[in-house]
N, C-alpha and C positions, 0 to 999 in steps of 0.2 A: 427720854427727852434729850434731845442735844442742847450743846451750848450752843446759846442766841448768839454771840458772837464768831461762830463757825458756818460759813455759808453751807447749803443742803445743795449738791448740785448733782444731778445722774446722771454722771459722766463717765461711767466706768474706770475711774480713778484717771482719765486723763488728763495731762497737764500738772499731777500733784505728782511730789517726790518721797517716796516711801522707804527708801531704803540708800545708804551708799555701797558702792561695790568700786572693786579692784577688779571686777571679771573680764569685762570688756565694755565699750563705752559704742555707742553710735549717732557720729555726728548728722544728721538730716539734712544740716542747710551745706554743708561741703562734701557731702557723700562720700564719709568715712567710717569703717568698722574696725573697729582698733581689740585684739584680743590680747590683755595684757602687757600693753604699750607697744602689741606690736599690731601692724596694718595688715588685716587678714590677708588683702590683695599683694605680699610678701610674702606671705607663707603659703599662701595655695600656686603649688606649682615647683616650692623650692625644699620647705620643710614634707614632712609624710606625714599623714594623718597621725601617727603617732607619736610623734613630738610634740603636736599641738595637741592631744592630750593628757601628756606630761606636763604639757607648758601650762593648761587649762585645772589640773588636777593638785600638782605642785608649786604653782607660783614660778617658773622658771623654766628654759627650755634644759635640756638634760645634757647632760655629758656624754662620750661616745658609747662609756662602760655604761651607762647608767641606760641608756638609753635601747640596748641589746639587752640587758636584764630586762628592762619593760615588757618590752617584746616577748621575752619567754613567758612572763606572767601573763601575758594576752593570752598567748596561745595556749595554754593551761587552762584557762578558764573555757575555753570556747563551747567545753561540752556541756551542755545540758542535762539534768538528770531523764532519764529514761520515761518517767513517772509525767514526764511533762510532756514526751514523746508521746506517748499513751493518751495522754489527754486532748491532744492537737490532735491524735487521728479518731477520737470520740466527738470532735467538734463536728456542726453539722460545714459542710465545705463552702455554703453563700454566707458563713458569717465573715464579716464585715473584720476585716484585717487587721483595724488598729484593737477593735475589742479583744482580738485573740490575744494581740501581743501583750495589752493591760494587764489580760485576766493571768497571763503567762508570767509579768514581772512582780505581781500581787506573788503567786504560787511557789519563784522565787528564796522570798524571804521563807518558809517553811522548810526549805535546806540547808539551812545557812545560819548558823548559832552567833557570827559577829551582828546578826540582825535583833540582836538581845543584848548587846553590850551601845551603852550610847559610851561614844569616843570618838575622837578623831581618827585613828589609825585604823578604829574598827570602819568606818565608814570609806575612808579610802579604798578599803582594800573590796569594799562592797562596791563601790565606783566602777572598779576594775573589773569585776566581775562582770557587772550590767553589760556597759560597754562590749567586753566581750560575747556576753550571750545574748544581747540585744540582737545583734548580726545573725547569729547563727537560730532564732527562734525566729524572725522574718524569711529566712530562707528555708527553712524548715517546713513552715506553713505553705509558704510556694507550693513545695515539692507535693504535702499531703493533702491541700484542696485538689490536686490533680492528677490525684492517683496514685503518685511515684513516691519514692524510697526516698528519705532525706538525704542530702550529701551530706558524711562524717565532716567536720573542720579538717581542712589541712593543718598538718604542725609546720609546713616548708613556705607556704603563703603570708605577704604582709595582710592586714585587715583588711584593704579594699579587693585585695586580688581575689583574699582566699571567700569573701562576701559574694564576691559574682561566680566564683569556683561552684561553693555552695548552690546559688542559684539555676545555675546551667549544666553541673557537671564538667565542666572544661575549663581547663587554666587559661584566664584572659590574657592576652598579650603586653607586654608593657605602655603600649601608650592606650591602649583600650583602660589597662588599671592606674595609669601617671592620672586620666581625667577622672577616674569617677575618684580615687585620692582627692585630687583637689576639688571636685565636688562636695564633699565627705567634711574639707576641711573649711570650706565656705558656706556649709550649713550648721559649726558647731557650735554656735554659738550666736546668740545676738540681743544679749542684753533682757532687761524686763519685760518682754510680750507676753503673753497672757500665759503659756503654760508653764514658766520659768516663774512669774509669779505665783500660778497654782502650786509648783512644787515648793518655791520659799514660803509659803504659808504655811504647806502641810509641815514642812520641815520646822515651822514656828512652833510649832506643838510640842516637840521632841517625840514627834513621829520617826520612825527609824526612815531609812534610804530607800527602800523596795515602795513605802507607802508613797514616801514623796515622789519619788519617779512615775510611778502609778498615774497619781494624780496628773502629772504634767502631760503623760500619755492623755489621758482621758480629755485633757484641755486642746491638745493638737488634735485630737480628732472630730474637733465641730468644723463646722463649715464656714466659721466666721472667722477660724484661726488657719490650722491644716488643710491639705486639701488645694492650695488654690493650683498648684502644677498642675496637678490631674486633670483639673476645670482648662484650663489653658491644652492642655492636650486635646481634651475633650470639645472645644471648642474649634483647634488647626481640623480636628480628624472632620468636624461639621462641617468646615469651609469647604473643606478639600484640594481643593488649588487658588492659586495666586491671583487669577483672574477672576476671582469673585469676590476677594477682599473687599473691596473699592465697597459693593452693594451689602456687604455684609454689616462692615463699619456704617454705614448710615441709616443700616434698620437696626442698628441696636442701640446708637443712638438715636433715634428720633423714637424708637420705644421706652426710650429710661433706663435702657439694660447697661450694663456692665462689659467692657472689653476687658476679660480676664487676663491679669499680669502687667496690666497699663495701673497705676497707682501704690503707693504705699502710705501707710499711716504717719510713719518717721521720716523718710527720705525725701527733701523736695528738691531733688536732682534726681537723674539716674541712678538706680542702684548701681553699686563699686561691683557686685559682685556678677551681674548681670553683664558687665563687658568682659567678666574672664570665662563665662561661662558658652555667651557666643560662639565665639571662634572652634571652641570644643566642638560646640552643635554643628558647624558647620564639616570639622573636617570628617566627623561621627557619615556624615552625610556624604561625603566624598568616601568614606570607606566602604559604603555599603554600593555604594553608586548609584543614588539617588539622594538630592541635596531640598527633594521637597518642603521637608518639613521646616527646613532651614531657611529655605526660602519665602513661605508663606510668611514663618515667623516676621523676617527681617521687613516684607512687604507690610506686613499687618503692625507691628511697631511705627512706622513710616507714614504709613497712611491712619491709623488710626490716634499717633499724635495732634496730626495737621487737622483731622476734622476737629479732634478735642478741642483742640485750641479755637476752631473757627465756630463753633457753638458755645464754646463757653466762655471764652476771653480767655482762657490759661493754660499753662501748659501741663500738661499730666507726663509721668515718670514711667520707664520701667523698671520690672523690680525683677528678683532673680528666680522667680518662679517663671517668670515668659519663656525663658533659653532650657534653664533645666527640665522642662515637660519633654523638648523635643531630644535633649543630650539622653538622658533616660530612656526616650521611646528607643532612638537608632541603639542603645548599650542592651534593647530585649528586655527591660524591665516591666512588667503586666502593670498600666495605667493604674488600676486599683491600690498598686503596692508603691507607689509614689509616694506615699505620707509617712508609709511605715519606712521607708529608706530614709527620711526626715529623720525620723526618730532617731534610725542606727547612727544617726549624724550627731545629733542636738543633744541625745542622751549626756555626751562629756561634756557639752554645757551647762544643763540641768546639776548633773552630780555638783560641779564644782562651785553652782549658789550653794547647793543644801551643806554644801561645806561650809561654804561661807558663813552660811546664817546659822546655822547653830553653832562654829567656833571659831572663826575669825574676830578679833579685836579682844581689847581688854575688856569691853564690859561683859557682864554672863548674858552666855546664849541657850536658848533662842528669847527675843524679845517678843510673845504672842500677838501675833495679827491679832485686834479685834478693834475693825474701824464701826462708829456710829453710823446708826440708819435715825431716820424721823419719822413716828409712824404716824399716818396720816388716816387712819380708820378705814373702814368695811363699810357696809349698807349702810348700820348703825352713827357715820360720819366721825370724827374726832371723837365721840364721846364713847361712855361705854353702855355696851347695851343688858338691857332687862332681859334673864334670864326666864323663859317661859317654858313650861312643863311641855315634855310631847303631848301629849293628851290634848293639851288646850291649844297647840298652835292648829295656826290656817291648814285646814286639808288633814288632820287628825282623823283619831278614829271616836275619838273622847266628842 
């Protein structure tokens, strides 16, 4: 039974505050993403994904020396055990890409003996690891649903280069890896959405880091969470061109549908991240020499505000899943594997809760998630029901 003085409300914890954090903060009414006092939209483009997550991991951005040591320990970790090789090309090749990755940072902790020590240092250093083979187990998969040979890690590659390396086979050019970098660095984070809480829960247990990770995988790959770029892709590639926005927008509203990438839960401005992510998509589209997808987007933002507004009185947002569907398309990334690029991003955010929550602050951690339900009965309504032999119930053989 709950306390009568606690409201019952099914709201999937929104609006209530369950935890505080130093991790990063996101403001919705001034459309700001702040990762450790600093303004993501600061760092993507100026710091390297691997600063930010030193800065996300350790509480601070790094020193010059500190910071080339990091580096070496990335690249050290990048290789996966063999045993997991084997098991990704055991996989049947239409499974579903974020399940591979799960089943793959579950399998993980079974080589990995700091996955048996609960501490801080030990879970750092399991941080470090994820992060690294996060990248290199999505690229991996790439390679063996398609037949081919996985690319080794580069040791000479920073993360994002050596990420698309893996994927393609070919070293991406610098401003081809400067974007998907600050890509990289403007998906790592963002505060308590659902699988950042999935993993601070699992992490509430004193579950080790491979589980919690696990978990937050498993939470990004629903449809309600992960996912929405891909939909947003999948939606430019339905339109096809510009000139059909216009009719497109008004059958999907006047059907009750959704214009994927128009709305956010937290942000009631434009997403921050979504105006650095544009211009990317746009010159992605000038390199290939077709600014299509770039265009549609910008038309279908345009046009599909002005009807939002004109049906519904308000104004709807984007958010930075609308830009990165097509910055991703033009960079050769397969639609499907959009979430799982999520991950190789969000992973250093994830870690750095489950750091938080089980040893950050004076009190002991972890404090166990266990919020109250109300149960409100089955057939039998509130009460409890009369236990009836099989024999004697309706439709028996008794």
């Amino acid at each position: 039974m709950t306390n009568e003085c606690v409201p019952v409300l099914n709201s999937g914890l929104r609006g209530f505050t369950v935890a505080t954090t130093k991790v990063s903060d996101v403001n919705g009414a001034k459309g700001k993403l702040i990762y450790r006092g600093y303004p993501a939209k600061d760092l993507a483009g100026t710091a390297s994904f691997e600063e930010v997550v030193y800065l996300l991991l350790y509480e601070r951005l790094p020193m010059d020396e500190e910071l080339i040591a990091f580096k070496d320990v990335l690249i050290k970790e990048r290789h996966i055990p063999d045993v997991i090789i084997q098991t990704l090309k055991a996989t049947p090749p239409e499974a579903l890409p974020m399940d591979v990755l799960q089943s793959a940072i579950a399998m993980f902790g079974h080589h990995d003996a700091d996955a048996k020590e609960h501490s801080h240092e030990a879970a750092q250093r399991i941080s470090v690891r994820l992060i690294a083979k996060t990248a290199t187990v999505v690229a991996a998969w790439e390679r063996i649903r398609n037949g081919k040979a996985p690319v080794a890690p580069s040791d000479s590659l920073g993360h994002a280069a050596n990420f698309l390396y893996m994927i393609s086979g070919e070293t991406p050019d610098d401003e081809l890896t400067s974007f998907f970098d600050a890509a990289l660095i403007l998906h790592a984070e963002h505060s308590f959405n659902a699988s950042t809480f999935s993993a601070r829960q699992v992490a509430s247990t004193r579950a080790h880091m491979y589980s919690a990770i696990a978990a937050a995988v498993g939470s990004l790959s629903g449809a309600l969470h992960g996912g929405a770029n891909t939909r947003v892709m999948q939606m430019l590639l339905e339109i096809g061109s510009v000139d059909k926005v216009e009719d497109y927008v008004r059958n999907i509203l006047e059907s009750g549908g959704k214009i994927m990438g128009l709305g956010h839960a937290v942000y009631q401005v434009d997403d921050p991240r979504a105006h650095i992510l544009a211009p990317m998509s746009k010159k992605m589209g000038e390199r290939a020499g077709d600014t299509k997808w770039y265009d549609l987007s910008k038309e279908l933002e345009a046009k599909g505000k002005k009807a939002f507004k004109e049906k519904k009185g308000k104004d709807i947002f984007v958010n930075v899943d609308f830009y990165s569907a097509s910055l991703y398309y033009y960079m050769g990334i397969p639609v499907d594997l959009f979430t799982p690029v999520f991950a190789v991003a969000r992973v250093a955010g994830w870690a750095a809760h489950v750091l938080e929550e089980q040893f950050a602050g004076a009190a002991p951690k972890p404090v166990l998630y266990r919020p109250e339900s109300e149960y409100v009965g089955d057939y039998c309504g509130p009460d409890e029901c009369k236990f009836i032999p099989l024999d004697e119930r309706a439709g028996g053989n008794g």
